[in-house]
C-alpha positions in Angstrom: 26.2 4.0 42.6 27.7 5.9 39.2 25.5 9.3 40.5 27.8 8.9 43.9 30.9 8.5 42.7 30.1 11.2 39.7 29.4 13.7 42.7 32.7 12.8 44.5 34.6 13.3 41.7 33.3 16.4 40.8 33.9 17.6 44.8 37.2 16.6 44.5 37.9 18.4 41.3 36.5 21.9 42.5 38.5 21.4 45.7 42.0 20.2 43.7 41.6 23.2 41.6 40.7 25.7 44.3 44.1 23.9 46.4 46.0 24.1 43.3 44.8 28.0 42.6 46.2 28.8 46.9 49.5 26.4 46.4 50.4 28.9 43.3 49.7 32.3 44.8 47.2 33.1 42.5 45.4 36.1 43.3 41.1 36.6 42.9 41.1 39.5 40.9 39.8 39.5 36.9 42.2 36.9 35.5 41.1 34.2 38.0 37.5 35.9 36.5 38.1 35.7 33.2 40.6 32.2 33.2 39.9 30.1 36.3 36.3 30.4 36.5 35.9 29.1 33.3 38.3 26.1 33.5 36.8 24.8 36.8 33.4 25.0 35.2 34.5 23.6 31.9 36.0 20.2 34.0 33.0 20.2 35.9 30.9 19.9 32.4 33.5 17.4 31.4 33.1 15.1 34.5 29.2 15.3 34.1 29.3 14.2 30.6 32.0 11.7 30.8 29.8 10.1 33.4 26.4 10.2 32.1 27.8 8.5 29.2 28.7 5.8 31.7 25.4 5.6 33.6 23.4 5.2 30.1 25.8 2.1 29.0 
């Protein structure tokens, strides 16, 4: 049941922020690169942890 909802979650966080990244105009070019890419993966790494730590309790 957690693994489900940890997978929705983290779908719904990589489409929020890619909605998010059109709603402000901001362009793919080497900032998004060097910036956005690494936030998107850092919440990802966040949500996964945040909910392991869930499953094992």
């Amino acid at each position: 049941m957690w693994t489900l909802v940890k997978y929705i979650t983290i779908i719904i966080w990589v489409v929020l922020f890619s909605y998010l990244r059109e709603a402000f105009g901001v362009s793919k070019n080497i900032y998004y690169i060097i910036i956005g890419f690494p936030l998107l993966l850092g919440g990802v790494l966040l949500l996964d942890y945040l909910f392991e730590k869930k499953i094992k309790t």
